[in-house]
N, C-alpha and C positions, 0 to 999 in steps of 0.2 A: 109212254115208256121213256119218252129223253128226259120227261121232268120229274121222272123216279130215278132214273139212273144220273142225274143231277143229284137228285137229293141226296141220292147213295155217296157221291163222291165229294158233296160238301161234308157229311158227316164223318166219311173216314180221314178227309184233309183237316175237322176242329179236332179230332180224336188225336189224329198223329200231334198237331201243334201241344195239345194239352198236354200229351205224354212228355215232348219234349219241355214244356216250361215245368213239368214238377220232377223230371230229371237235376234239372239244374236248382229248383227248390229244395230236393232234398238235400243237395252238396252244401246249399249255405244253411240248411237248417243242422246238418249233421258238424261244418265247422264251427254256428255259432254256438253250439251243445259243447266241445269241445274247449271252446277258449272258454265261457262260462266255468269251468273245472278241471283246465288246465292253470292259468292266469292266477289264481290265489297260493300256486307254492310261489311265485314270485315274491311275496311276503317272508316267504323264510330262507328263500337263497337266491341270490339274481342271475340271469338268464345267461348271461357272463361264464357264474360259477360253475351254473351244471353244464354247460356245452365244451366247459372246458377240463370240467373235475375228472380224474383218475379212480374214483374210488366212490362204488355203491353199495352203501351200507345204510337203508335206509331205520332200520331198528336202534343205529348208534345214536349219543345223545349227545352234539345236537345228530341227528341225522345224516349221514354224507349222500348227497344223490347227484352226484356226477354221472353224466351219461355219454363221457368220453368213448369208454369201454365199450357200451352196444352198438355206439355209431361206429367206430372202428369195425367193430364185430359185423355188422351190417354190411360196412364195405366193403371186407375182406371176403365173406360168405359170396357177396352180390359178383364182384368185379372177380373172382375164379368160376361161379357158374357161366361169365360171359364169356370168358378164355375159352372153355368147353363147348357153349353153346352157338356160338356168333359161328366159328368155324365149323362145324358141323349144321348148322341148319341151313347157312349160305350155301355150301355143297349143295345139298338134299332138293331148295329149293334149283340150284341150277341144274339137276339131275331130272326133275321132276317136269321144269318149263322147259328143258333146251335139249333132253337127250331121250327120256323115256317117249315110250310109243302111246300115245293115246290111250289105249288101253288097259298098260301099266299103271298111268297116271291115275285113271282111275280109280285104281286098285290101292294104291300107295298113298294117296294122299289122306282119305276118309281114315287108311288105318295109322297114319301119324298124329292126325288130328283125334283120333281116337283118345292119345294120350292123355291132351286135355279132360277128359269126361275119370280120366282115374281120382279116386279121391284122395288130397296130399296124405291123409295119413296111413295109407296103400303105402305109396313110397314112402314113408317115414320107417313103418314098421321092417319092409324090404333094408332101408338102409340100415335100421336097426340091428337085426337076427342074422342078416345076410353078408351084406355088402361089409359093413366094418368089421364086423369080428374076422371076415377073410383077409382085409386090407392090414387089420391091426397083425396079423400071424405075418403077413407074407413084408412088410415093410419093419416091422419088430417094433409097433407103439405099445408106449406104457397106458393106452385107453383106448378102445373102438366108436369113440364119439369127439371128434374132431373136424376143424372147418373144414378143411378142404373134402371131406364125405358129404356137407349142406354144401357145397357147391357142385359136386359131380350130382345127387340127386335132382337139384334144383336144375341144372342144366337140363337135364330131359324132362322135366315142366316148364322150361320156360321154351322148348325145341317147338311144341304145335304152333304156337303164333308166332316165332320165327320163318318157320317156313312157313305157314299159313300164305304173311303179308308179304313176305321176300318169292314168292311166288306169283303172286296176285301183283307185284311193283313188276317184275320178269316179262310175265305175260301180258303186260299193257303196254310194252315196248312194240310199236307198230314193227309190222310184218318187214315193210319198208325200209328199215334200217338194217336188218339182217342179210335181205337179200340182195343189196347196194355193197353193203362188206362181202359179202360172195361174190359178187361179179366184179369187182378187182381184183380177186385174186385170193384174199384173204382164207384163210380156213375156218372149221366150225369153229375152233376153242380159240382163234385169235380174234371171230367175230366176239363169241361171248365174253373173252379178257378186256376186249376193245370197242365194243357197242354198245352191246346190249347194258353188262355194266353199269357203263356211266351215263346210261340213259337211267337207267331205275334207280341213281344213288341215292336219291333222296327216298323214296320209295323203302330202299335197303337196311337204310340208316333210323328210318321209322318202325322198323320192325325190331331192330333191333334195341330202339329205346322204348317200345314195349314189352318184348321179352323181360329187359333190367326191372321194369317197374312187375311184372310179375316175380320175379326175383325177389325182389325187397318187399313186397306184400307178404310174403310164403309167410306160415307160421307155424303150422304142427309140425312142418316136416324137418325144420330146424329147431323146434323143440326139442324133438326126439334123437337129434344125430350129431348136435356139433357141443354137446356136452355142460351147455346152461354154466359155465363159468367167465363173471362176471372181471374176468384181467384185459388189459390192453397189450393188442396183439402186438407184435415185435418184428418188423424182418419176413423173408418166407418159412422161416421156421414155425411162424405162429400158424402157417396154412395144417400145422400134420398136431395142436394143442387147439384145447377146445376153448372155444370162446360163446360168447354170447349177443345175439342178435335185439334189435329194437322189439319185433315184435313176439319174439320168446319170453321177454321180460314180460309187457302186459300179461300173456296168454299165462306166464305159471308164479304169477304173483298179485292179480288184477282180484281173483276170488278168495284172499285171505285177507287183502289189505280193509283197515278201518276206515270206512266213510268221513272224507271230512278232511282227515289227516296228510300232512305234507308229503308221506307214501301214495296217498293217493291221486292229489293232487299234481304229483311228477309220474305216474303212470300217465294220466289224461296229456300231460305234455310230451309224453312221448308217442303218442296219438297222434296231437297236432300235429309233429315232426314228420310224423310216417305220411299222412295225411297231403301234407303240405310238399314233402319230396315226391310223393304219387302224382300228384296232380301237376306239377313241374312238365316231369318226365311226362306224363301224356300229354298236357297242353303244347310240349315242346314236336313231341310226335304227332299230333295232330298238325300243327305247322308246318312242317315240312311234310309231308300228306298235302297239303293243301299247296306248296309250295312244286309239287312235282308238276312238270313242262309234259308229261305224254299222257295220252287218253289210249284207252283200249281197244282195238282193232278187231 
């Protein structure tokens, strides 16, 4: 029996390691697909021009494929879903570790995490039929498909692994430190302003630079709601004027463009880009995750 149950647990420990070495195998097979077909527009415009151009007109001749505009778009989308969401899922998670009854918890948490299992183009469509033609009547826009709509949807997809991990940072704050700020004196909401806090900030802050990278990943749902026009936002006035996202562009111009061509070849670069700010943000999340000072009690 020990030299079967040996056997058993060597073969789950090659199994686990091989999963994790072709995890990471696919990341550098999927970047070196990308620079392989992203890398040859560099031949018609330098990397310079598009990160800095105003103007995507890839059909003009020569071309213009400046990808000022999406990354713009991208930011603006991304950094109002985290206005929305950082405040709102920080509560929920301090609601859920520090004040709900066990039992509520229970209750609450499976059906926020729920969200995550919605498909984005559920919300897309909701933002679509729903949410902006109200927004557009009751605010008086001349379009129901504008940024600041991809950032309110995107906020409640990017909310379950906010509080997921801002929960799970919360609750690994040993016991210990809460009830040290109780017996001075301290009250609940001055411990959790004042302990617990700045005990999970790194924790907090990891969640929350996973949320962004779900954010800037999203694609159907800001297809369909922040209006696929290609201009450079301006000011907060461009929050309520539709603009266009990195990965709306692949998603509804990837299936018409001609193989080969410098259209193409600058969709694949805006791949790498997406690609490359993903793994930033999680590599940087992961570090601080790795950087947190408390273990769970």
């Amino acid at each position: 029996m020990k030299l079967l149950k040996a056997a058993r647990e060597a073969i789950i420990e090659r199994l686990i390691q091989v999963s994790g070495f072709l995890a990471v195998l696919f990341v550098i097979l999927i970047l070196a697909f990308l620079l392989r077909d992203a890398l040859p527009v560099l031949k018609t415009v330098s990397l310079g021009a598009m990160l800095g151009g105003d103007r995507w007109s890839p059909s003009a001749e020569p071309p213009k494929l400046g990808l000022l505009p999406m990354l713009l778009g991208s930011l603006y989308v991304t950094f109002g879903a985290l206005i929305l969401a950082v405040p709102l899922g920080l509560a929920c998670a301090v609601f859920l570790s520090e004040v709900a009854p066990p039992a509520l918890r229970e209750i609450l948490k499976p059906v926020v995490e729920l969200l995550a299992a919605v498909p984005s183009v559920i919300f897309g469509f909701l933002g679509l039929l729903l949410v902006g033609p109200w927004l557009q009547e009751v605010l008086g826009l001349p379009i129901g498909q504008f940024a600041a709509l991809g950032s309110l949807i995107l906020a409640f997809m990017a909310l379950p692994t906010i509080v997921s991990v801002s929960e799970d940072a919360l609750r690994a704050v040993p016991q210990a430190f809460r009830h040290n700020s109780l017996a001075l004196g301290a009250t609940e909401w001055q411990t959790i302003a004042r302990v617990t806090f700045p005990a999970a900030r790194s924790g907090l802050l990891a969640a929350v630079l996973l949320g962004m990278g779900r954010a800037i990943g999203e694609t159907m749902t800001v297809l369909m709601v922040t209006g696929n026009a290609p201009v450079i936002p301006r000011g907060l006035e461009a929050f309520v004027r539709p603009v266009r996202t990195m990965t709306a562009t692949i998603a509804s111009e990837m299936g018409e463009v001609a193989a080969g061509s410098a259209h193409y070849h600058a969709l694949f670069m805006i791949g790498l880009l997406l690609l490359l700010i993903t793994l930033a943000v999680n590599l940087a999340a992961a570090a601080i995750v790795r950087r947190t000072g408390v273990v769970r009690k």
